[in-house]
C-alpha positions as CSV (number, residue, x, y, z in Angstrom):
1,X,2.5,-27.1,-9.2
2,X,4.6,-24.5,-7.3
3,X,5.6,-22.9,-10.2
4,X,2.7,-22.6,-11.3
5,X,1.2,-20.8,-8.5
6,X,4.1,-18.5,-8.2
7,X,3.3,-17.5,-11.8
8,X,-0.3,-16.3,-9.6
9,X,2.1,-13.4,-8.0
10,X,0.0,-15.1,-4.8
11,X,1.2,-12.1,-2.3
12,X,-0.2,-9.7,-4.5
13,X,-3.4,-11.3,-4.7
14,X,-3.3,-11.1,-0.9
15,X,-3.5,-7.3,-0.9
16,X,-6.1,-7.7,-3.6
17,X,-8.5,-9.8,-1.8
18,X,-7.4,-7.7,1.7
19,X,-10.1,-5.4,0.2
20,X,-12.8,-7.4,-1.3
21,X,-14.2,-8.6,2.4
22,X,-14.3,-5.2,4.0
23,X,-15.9,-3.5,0.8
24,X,-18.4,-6.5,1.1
25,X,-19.3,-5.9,5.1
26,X,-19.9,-2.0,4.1
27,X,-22.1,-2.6,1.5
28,X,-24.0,-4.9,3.8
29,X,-24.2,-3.5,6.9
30,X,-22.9,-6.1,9.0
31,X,-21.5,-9.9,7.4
32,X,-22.8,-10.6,4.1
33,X,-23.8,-14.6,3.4
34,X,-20.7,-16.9,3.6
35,X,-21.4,-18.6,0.0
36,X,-21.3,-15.2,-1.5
37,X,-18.3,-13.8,0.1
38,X,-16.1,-17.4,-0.5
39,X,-17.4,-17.1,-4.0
40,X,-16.5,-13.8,-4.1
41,X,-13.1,-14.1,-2.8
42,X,-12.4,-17.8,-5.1
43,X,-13.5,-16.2,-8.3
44,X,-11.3,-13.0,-6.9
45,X,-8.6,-15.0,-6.8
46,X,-8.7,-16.8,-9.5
47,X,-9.3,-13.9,-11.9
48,X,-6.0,-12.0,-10.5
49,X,-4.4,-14.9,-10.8
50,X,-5.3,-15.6,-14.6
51,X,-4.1,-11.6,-14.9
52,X,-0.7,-11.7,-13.3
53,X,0.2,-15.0,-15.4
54,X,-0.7,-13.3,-18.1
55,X,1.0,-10.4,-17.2
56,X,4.5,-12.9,-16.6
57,X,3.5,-14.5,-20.4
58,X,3.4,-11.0,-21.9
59,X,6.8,-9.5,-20.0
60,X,8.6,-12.8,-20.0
61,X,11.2,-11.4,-22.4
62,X,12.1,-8.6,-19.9
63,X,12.0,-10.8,-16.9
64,X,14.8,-12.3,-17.8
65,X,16.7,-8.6,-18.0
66,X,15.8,-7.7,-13.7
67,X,17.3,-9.8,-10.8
68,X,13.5,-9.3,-9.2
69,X,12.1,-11.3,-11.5
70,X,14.9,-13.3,-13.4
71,X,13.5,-16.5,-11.1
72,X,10.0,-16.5,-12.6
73,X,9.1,-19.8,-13.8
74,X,8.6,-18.3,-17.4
75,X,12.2,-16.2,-17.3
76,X,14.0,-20.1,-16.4
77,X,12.2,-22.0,-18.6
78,X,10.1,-24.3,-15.6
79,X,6.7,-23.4,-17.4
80,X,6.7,-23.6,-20.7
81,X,5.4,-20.5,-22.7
82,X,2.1,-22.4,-24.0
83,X,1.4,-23.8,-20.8
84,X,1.8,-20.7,-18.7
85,X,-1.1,-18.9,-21.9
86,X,-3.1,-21.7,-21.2
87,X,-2.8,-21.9,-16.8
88,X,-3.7,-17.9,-17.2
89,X,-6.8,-18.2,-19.8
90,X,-8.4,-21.0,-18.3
91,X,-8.0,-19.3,-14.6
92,X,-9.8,-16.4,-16.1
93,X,-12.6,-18.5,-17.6
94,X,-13.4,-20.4,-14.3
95,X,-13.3,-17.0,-12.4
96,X,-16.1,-15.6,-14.5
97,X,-18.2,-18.4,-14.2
98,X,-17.8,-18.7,-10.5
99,X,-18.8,-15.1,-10.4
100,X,-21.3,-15.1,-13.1
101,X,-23.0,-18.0,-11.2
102,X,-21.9,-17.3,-7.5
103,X,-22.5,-13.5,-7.1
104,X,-24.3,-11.7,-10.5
105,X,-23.1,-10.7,-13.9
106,X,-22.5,-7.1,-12.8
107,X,-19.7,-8.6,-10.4
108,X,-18.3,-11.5,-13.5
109,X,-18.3,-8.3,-15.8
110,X,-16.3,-6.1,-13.5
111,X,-14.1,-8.7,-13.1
112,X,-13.5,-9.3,-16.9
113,X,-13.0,-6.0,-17.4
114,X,-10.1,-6.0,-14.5
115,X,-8.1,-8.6,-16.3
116,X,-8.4,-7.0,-19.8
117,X,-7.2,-3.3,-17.6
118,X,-4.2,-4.6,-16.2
119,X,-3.5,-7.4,-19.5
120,X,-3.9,-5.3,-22.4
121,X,-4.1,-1.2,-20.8
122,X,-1.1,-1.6,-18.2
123,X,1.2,-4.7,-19.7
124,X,0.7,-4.2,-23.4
125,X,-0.2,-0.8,-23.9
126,X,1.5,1.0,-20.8
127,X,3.7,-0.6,-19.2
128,X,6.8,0.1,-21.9
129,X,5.9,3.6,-23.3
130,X,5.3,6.0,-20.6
131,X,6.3,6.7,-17.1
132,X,2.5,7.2,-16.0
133,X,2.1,3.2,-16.7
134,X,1.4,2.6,-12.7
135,X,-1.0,5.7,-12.7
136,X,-3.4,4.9,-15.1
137,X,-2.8,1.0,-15.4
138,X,-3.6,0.9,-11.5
139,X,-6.7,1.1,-11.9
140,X,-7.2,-2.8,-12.1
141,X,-6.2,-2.9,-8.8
142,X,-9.0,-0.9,-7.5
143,X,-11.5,-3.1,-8.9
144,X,-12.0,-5.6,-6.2
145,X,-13.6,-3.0,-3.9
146,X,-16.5,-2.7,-6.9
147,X,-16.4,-6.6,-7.4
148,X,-17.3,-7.0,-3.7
149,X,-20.1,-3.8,-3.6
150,X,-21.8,-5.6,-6.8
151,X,-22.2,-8.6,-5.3
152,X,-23.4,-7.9,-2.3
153,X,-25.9,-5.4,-3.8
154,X,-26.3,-5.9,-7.5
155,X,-25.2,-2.7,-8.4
156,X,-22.9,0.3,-8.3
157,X,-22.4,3.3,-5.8
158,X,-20.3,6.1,-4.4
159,X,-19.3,4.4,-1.7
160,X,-17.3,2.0,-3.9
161,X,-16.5,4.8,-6.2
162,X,-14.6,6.3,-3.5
163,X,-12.7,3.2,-2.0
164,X,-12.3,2.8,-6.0
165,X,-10.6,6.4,-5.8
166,X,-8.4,5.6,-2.6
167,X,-6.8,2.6,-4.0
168,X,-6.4,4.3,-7.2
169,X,-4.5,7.1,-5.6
170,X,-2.4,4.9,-3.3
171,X,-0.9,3.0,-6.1
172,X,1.6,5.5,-6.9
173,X,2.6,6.2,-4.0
174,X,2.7,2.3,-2.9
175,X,4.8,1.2,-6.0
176,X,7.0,4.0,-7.3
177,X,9.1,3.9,-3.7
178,X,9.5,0.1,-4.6
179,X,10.8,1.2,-8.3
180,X,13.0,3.4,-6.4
181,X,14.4,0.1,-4.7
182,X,14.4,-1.9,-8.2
183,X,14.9,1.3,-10.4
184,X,18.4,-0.6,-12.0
185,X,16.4,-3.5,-13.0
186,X,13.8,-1.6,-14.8
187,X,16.3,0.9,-16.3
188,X,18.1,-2.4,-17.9
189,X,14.9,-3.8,-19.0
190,X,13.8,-0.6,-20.6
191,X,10.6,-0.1,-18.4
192,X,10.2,4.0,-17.8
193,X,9.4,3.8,-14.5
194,X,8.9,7.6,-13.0
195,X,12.0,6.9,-11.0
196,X,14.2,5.8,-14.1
197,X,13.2,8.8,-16.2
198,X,12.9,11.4,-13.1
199,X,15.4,12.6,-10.1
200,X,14.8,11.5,-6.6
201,X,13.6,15.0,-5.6
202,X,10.5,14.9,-8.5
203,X,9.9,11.4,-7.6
204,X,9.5,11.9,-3.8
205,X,7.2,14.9,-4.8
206,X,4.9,12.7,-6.8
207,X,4.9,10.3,-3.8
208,X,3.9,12.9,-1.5
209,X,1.5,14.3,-3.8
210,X,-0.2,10.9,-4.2
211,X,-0.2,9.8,-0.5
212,X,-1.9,13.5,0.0
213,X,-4.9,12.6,-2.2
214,X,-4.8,8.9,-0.7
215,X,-5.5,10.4,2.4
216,X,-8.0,13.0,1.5
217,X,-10.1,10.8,-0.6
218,X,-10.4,7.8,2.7
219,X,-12.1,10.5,4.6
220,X,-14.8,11.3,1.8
221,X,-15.7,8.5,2.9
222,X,-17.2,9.3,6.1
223,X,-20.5,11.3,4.9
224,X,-20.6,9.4,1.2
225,X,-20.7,5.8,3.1
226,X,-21.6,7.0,5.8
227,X,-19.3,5.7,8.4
228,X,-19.1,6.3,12.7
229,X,-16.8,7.4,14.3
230,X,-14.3,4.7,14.5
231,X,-13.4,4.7,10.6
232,X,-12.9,8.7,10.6
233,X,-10.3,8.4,13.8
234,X,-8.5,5.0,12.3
235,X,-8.3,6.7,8.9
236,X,-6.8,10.2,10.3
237,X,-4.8,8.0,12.5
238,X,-3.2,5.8,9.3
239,X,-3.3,9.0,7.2
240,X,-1.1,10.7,9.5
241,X,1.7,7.9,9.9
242,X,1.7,7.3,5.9
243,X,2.0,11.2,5.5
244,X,5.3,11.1,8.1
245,X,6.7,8.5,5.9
246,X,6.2,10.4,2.6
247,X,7.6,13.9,4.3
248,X,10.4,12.0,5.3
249,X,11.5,10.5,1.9
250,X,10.8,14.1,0.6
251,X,13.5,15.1,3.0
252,X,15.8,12.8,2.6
253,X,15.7,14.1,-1.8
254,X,15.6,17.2,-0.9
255,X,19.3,17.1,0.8
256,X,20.1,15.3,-1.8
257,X,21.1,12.4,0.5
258,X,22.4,8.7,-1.1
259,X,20.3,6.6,0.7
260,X,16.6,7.4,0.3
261,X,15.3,4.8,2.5
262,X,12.1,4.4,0.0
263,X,11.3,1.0,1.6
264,X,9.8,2.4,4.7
265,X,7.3,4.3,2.6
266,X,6.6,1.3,0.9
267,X,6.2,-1.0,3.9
268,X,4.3,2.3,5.6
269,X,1.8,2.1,2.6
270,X,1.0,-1.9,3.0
271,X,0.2,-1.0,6.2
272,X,-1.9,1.7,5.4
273,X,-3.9,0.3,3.1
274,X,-4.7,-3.2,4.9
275,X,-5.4,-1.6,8.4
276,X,-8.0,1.3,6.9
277,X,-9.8,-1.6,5.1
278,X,-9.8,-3.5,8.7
279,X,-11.4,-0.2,9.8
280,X,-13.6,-0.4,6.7
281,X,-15.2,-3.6,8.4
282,X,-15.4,-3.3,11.9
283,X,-16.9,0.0,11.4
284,X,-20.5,-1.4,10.6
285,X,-20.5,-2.9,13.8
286,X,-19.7,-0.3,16.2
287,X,-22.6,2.1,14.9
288,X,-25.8,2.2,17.0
């Protein structure tokens, strides 16, 4: 059974559903019924879970290549290969059916169309070809924040569109500092992450680049939402910290020293990301 739920990537799932609640609070104006947000959050779950097993079925043969990942169930034979395709299908099925039944439709497509993004657009057809493949394939991850809107409401808006657009931007800049920290494993596995095809100096510039736009696009939200106060302050606030971290790894490239230190603006964007969503929900609650 543990295997199985490692096979779940359950700490990613975590950052996932870290922005489901707070999108769901802002689209309600306060706490949204408990039935829908637990349905909300199981069907969540479920459904990234059925997409990073399927993602471990699909890069299994390259697991076995990276010391990261060389431990997955799939890459040391605990889980066989039919049973892991099978765990990852039928997690999907149940997720759309406790969304299709427990929200609305809208909210059980969106989520179908988040596994097929990160299954077949960033593991199949990404992933292996292009150094972009945690650009463009990111965008699965943004789709919890139009999960939670839809089911709260039944339909689609800007405010989503623009939490939609921050997590979309903050990928990069989240995951290509970890690649700089794993960039040996993917180069042996033959994955083009930016940092395996790119020097340390255009690689920090991206990640600056990136964790500009992050920033800029969390305080469109203020007058599309519209938030108080409190959210524009936390934002500028986490903006400013995450922006310190990026200047910094740009610095340390641009002297061309050995050890980046790319972690910190990894760990610097977890924080980021969970503490403006925290912002996201108390925010409806300190406007009179």
């Amino acid at each position: 059974m543990r295997a199985y739920v490692s096979l779940t990537k359950p700490r990613i799932i975590e950052l996932l559903l870290v922005t489901t609640v707070p999108t769901m609070v802002l689209a309600e104006g306060g706490f949204p019924d408990p039935l829908l947000v637990l349905a909300t959050l199981v069907g969540g779950a479920l459904a990234a879970g059925s997409a990073n097993t399927l993602n471990c079925y699909l890069d299994r043969d390259i697991d076995v290549l990276m010391r990261r990942t060389a431990r997955r169930p799939l890459a040391t034979g605990r889980i066989s290969e039919r049973g892991a395709l099978v765990f990852g299908l039928a997690l999907g099925v149940v997720s759309l059916v406790i969304l299709w039944f427990g929200a609305n439709p809208l909210a059980a497509g969106l989520t179908l169309a988040a596994i097929l993004l990160y299954v077949l657009l960033y593991t199949l057809l990404l992933k292996r070809r292009t150094s972009q493949n945690i650009v463009w394939g990111g965008a699965a991850g943004c789709m919890p924040v139009l999960i939670g809107w839809s089911a709260v409401t039944g339909r689609l808006d800007w405010a989503p569109a623009v939490l939609f657009g921050v997590i979309f931007l903050w990928t990069p800049a989240h995951y290509w500092p970890l690649s700089v920290r794993f960039r040996e494993d993917y180069a042996a596995a033959g994955v083009p992450m930016l940092p395996v095809v790119a020097g340390p100096r255009l690689v920090a510039r991206r990640v600056l680049a990136f964790t500009w736009a992050t920033v800029a696009c969390s305080l469109v939200l203020v007058p599309v939402a519209p938030t108080g106060p409190f959210y524009a302050v936390v934002a500028t606030g986490l903006g400013a910290h995450f922006l310190v971290e990026a200047y910094r790894l740009r610095g340390r490239a641009e002297r061309g020293e050995r050890e980046l230190r790319a972690m910190r603006v990894f760990h610097a964007s977890i924080t980021y990301l969970s503490l403006l969503f925290v912002a996201v929900a108390v925010d409806p609650f300190l406007r009179f």
